[in-house]
FIDO-539589 format. One record per atom (N, C-alpha, C): residue in one letter; x, y, z. Coordinates in steps of 0.05 Angstrom, whole numbers, plus 5000, padded with zeros to 4 digits. Each point is the difference from the previous one (the first is absolute). Layout:
BEGIN
AXYZ ...
This chain:
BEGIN
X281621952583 X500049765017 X498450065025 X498949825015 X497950065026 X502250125023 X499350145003 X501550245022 X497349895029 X503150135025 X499150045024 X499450295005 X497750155013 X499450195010 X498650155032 X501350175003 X498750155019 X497850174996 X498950195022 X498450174992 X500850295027 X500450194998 X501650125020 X498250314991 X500650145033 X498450274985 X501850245014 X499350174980 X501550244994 X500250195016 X501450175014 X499850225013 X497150185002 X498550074972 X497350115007 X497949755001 X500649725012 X497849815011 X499449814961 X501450114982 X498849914974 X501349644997 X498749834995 X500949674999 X502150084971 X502349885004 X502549934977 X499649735000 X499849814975 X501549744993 X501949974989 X502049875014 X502749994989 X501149754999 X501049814978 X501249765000 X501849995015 X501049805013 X502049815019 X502749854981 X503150175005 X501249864989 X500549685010 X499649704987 X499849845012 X503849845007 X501550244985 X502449874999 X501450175031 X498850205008 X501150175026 X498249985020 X498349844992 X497849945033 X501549735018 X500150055023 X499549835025 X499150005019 X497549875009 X497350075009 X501749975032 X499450125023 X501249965025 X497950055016 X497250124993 X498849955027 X496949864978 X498650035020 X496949874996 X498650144976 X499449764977 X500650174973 X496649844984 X498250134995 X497349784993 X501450144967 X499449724980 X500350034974 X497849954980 X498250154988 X497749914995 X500649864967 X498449814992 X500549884972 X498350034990 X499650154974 X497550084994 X498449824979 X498450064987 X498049794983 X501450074983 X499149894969 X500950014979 X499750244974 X497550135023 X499950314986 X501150215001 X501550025021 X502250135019 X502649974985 X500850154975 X502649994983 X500750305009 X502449954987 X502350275010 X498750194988 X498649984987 X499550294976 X495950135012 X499649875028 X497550115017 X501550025013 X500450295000 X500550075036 X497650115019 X497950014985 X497750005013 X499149725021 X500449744991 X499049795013 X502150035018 X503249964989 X501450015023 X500050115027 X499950314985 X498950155032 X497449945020 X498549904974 X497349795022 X501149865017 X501249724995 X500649885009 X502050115023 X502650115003 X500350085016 X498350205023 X497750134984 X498250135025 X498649815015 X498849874986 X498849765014 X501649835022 X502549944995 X502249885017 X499950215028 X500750284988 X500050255032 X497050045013 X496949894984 X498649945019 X500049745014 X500949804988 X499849745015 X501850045027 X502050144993 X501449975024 X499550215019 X499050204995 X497750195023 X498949885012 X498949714992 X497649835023 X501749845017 X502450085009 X501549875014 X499550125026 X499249805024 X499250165022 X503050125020 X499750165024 X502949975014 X500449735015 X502349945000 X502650164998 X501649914959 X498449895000 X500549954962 X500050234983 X498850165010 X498850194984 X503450274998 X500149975025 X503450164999 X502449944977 X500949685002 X501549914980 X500850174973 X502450044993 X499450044979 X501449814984 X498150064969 X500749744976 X500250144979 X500849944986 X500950144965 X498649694989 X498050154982 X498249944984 X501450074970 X499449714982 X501050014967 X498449854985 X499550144978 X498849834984 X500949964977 X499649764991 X500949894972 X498150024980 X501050004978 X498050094972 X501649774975 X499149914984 X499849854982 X501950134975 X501249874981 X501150104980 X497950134982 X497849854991 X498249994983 X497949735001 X497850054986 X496949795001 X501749784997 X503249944982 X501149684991 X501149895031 X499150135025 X501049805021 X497549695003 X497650104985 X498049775003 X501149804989 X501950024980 X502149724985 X502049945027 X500750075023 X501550055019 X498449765008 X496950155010 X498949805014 X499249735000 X499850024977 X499849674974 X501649845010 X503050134990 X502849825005 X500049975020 X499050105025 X501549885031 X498649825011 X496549994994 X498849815007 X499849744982 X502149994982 X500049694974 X502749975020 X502250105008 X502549985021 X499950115031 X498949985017 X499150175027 X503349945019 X500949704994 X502649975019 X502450104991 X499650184973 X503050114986 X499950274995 X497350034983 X499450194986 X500850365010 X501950104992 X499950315011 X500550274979 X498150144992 X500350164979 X502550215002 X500950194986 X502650164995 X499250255028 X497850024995 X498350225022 X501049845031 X498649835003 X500149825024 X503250005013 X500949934975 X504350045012 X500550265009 X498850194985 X500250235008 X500350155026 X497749935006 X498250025029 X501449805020 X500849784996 X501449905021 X502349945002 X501850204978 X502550134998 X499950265022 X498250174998 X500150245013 X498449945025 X498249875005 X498750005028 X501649825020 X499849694987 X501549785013 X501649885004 X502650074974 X502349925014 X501850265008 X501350125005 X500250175015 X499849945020 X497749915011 X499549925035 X500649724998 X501149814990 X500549785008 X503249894994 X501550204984 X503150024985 X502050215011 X501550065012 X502750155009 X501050074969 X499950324996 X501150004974 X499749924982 X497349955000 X498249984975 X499250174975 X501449804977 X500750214976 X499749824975 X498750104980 X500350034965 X500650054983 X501949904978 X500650114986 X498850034969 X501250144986 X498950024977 X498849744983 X502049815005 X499249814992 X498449775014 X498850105023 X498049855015 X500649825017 X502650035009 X501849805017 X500050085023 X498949855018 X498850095031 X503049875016 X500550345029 X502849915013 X498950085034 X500749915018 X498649995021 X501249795020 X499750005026 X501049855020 X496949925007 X498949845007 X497349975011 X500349995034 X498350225015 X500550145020 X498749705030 X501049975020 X499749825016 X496750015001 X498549744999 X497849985003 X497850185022 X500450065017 X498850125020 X500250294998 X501950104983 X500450224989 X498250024980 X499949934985 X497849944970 X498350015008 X498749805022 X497249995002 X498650365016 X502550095009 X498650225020 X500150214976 X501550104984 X500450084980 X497449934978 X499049805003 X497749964978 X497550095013 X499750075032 X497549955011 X498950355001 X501950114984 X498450204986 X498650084979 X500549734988 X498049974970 X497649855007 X497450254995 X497049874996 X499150084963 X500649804984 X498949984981 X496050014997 X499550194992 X496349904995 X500150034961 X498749794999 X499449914970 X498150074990 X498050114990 X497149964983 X500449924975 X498549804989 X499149924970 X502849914993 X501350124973 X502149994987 X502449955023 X499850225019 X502150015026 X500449715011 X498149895000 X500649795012 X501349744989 X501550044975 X500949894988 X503050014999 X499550395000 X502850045005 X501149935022 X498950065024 X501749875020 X500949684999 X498849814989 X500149704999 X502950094979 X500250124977 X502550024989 X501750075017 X499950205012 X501650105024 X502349855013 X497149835009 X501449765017 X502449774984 X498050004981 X502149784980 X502150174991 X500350254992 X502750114995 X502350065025 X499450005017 X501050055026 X501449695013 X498249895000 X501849634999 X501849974983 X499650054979 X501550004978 X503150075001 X500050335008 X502250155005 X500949885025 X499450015020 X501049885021 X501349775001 X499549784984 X500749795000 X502850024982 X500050174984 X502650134978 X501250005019 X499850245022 X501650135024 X501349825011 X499349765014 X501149745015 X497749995022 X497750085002 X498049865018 X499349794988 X499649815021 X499149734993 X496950015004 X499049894978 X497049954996 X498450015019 X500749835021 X497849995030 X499950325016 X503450085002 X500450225009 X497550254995 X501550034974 X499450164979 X496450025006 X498149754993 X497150095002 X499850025031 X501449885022 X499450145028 X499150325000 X503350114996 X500850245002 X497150154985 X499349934966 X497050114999 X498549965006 X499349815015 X498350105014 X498650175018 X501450145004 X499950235016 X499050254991 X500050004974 X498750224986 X497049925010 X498250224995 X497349955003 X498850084980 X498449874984 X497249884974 X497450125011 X498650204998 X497450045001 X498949934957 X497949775003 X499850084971 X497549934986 X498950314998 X497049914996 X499049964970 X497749954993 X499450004974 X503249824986 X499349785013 X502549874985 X499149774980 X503050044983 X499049834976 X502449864988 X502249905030 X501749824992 X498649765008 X501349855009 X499749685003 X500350005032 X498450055015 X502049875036 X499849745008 X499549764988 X500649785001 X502349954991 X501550184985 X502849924983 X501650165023 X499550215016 X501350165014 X500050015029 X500749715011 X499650095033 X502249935016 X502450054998 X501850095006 X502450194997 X498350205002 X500750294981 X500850215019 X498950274995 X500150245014 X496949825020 X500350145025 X497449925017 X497450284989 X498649884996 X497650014970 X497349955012 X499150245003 X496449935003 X498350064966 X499249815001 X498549964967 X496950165013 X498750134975 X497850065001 X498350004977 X498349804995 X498950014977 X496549944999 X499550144993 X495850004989 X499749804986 X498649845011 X499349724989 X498050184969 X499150244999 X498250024974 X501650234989 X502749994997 X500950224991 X501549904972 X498850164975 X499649884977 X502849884991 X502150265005 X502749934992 X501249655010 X499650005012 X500549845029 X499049774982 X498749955000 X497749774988 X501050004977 X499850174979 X501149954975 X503849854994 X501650135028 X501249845004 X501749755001 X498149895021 X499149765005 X499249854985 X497750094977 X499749784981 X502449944980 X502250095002 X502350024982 X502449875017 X500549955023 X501849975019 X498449765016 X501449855020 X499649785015 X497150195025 X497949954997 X499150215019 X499649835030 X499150215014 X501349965036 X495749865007 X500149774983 X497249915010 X499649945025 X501249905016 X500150045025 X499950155024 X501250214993 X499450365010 X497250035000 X498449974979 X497950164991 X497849785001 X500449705014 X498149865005 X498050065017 X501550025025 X498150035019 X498850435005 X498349955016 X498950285002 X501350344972 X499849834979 X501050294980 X499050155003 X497750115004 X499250215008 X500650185026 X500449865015 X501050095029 X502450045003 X501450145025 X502650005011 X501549725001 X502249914991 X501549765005 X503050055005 X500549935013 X503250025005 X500849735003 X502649974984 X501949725003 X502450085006 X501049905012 X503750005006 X500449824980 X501150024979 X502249874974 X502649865014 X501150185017 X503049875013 X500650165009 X503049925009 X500550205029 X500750274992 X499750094968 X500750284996 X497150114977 X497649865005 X498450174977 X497649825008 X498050315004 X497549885010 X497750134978 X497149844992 X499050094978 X497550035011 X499550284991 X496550145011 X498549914976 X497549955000 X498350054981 X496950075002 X499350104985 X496650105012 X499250144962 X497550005007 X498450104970 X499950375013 X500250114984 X499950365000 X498150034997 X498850315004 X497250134998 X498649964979 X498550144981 X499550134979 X499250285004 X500550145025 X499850215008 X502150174987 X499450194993 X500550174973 X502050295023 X499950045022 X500650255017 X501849885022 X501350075006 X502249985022 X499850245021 X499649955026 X500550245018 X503149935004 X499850305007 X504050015004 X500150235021 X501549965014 X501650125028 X503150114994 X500850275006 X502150114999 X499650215010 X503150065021 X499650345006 X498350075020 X497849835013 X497850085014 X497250094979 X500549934968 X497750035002 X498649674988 X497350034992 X499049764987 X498950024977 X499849884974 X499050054969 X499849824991 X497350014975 X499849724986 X501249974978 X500649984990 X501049934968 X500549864984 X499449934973 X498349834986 X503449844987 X499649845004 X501749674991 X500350164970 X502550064989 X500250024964 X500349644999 X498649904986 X499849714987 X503150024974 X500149735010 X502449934988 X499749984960 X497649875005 X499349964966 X497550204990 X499550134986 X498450284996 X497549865006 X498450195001 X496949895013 X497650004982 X501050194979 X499249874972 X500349744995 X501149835004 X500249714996 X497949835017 X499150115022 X498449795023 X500849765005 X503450055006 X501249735008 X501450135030 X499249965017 X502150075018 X501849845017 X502450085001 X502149834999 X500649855025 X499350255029 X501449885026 X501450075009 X501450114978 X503549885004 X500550325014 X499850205003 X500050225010 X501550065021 X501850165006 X501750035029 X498850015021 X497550225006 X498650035014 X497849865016 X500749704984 X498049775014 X502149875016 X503350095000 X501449755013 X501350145014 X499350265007 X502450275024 X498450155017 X496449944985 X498450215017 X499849975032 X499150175021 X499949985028 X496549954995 X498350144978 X496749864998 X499249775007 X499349955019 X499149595006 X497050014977 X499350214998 X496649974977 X502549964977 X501150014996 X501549954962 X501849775002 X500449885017 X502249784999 X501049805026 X499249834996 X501349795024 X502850035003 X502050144983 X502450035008 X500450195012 X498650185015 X500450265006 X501150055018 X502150195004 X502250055027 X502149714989 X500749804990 X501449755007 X502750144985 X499850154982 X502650064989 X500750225015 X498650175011 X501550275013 X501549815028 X497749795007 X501649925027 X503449894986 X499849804982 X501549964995 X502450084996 X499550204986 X502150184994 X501550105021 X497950195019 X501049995029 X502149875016 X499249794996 X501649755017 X502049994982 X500149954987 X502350104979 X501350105005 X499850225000 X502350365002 X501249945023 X498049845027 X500450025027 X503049825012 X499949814974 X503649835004 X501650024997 X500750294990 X501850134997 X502249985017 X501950075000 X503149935026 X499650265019 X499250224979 X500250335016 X498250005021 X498649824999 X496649965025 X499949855021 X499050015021 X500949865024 X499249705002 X501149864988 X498649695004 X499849974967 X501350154987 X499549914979 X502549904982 X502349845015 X501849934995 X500549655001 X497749965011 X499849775005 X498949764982 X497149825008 X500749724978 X498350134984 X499949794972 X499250144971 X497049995004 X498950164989 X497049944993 X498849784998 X497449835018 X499249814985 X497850134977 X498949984980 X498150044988 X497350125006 X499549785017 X497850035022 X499950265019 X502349995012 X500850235023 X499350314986 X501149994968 X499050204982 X498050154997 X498049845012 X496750094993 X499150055018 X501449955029 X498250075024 X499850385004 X498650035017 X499150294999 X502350155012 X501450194993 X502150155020 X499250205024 X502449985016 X499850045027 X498750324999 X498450075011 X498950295001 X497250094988 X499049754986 X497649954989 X497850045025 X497550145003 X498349965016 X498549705011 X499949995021 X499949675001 X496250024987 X498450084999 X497949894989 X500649824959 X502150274996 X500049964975 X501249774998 X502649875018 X502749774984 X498049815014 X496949995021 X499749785009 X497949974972 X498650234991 X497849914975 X502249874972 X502750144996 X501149854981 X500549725015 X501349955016 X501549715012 X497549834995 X497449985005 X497449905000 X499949964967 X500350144982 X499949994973 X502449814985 X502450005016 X501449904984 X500149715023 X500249925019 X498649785010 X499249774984 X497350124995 X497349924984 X500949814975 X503350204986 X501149944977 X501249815002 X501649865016 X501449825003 X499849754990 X500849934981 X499249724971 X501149735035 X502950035003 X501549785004 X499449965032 X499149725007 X499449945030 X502250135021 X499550055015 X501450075023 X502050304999 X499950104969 X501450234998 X498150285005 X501250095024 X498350245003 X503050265013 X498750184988 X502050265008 X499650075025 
């Protein structure tokens, strides 16, 4: 079944991966959960450990006083290649749909933090007091979900299994999606529906108007013609509603990524999603929607900021106990950034602004 994991290292400095029991976890401080693509199954622990390394450089680019924080980083991995039938089913159902994986995950991540004595039994019978609202919400504002590809699906199950249970518990419907809101959605390379999804976890969408997956999609699902009318090629940002805002821009065809960690700098070549023997290239790539490269991607820096701001609402942090995320607020540059750099991003994402009068 798709397991939760860490990545932790050893007395002589050597990296261990070790699964996450999901029935004895309760997350209590500032916790980023990464969702991985659909190649990312339990049985690579090679990608997994990618993916989580990649997560401990993103969050190296955190300037001070962010940069102190600490966060426990996890990543999720797939049962097997049959979650792509996963992905089928949830976008033909987006307002119900939640796979066996998905319950899983928001058995062990999210209720816990929103139930007093929250418990299962063998026979799948959920027992729990549902904990005073303002409790819940501060309790959730340590979950930053980030999605890629497949991931981003899972979290939309997430959400729908988590309503679900809750509403078992005795939260009432309105309650109930308040209280999640408070989780935080980074979700790039996505390939649910966010027209079906905007009053959810608060959710920055990120998607490449030429990114193959994405498109192929779309031609199968209600697609977001509207998104991708105006300027597709360029930076666009929309606020969807008061909890999910949608980037979009066309990606490189630049084949190299510079990358920053540690103090030093290195180039390194994009592994393509679909072999290169084929001369189809896909887009769809991690590294076009997390890089800090502005030459490889109009999204560059928007998810590390994000993320950032993210971690930063935590209850354990000074001011970070307070009102929920707007969407928007998400993407702005965090505090400690050199001012040349958040005034050359603020100028860039500006520029993006689809909707009259909305500016960060």
């Amino acid at each position: 079944m798709a397991k939760l994991w860490q990545r932790t290292r050893g007395a002589d400095g050597t990296s261990q991966l070790h699964d996450v029991s999901l029935t004895d976890l309760r997350i209590t401080r500032p916790s980023v959960i990464y969702l991985s693509g659909f190649l990312t199954t339990d049985g690579q622990p090679g990608f997994i450990a990618g993916g989580l390394k990649r997560l401990e450089e993103m969050m190296g680019h955190r300037p001070a006083p962010h940069d102190t924080q600490d966060v426990d980083l996890y990543a999720w991995s797939h049962t097997s290649l049959g979650n792509l039938f996963n992905m089928a089913a949830y976008n033909m159902q987006p307002q119900s749909r939640a796979s066996a994986a998905a319950h899983s995950l928001a058995l062990g991540v999210i209720m816990p933090l929103v139930a007093r004595d929250f418990k299962i039994d063998g026979d799948g019978n959920l027992s729990g007091t549902p904990l005073p609202e303002a409790e819940a919400k501060r309790n959730l504002r340590n979950i930053t979900l980030f999605g890629y590809s497949a991931g981003t699906i899972t979290a939309q199950e997430c959400y729908n299994a988590s309503l679900q249970m809750m509403q078992k518990l005795g939260y009432k419907t309105d309650a109930a999606r308040d209280v999640l809101h408070e989780v935080a959605l980074v979700s790039a390379g996505n390939v649910s529906r966010p027209s079906k999804e905007k009053d959810r976890f608060t959710t920055v969408y990120l998607v490449a108007s030429n990114d193959k997956i994405i498109l192929a999609k779309n031609r199968i699902w209600t697609p977001l013609k509207t998104m991708f009318a105006r300027f597709a090629r360029n930076l666009n940002i929309k606020k969807l509603s008061a909890t999910s805002a949608f980037i979009s821009a066309a990606v490189s065809k630049q084949k190299w990524e510079w990358r920053e960690a540690k103090g030093k700098t290195w180039k390194e070549r994009i592994r393509p999603l679909i072999p290169s023997w084929t001369f189809v290239k896909s887009y769809h790539e991690l590294p076009h929607y997390i890089t800090h490269d502005e030459n490889l991607s109009q999204f560059a820096k928007i998810v590390n900021f994000s993320l950032t701001n993210a971690i930063a609402r935590a209850p354990v942090y000074a001011g970070g106990d307070g009102k929920r995320l707007d969407p928007l607020d998400m993407i702005q540059p965090p505090e400690g950034f050199p001012a040349p750099t958040a005034a050359a991003y603020n100028n860039k994402i500006d520029k993006a602004m689809v909707a009259k009068g909305v500016r960060i």
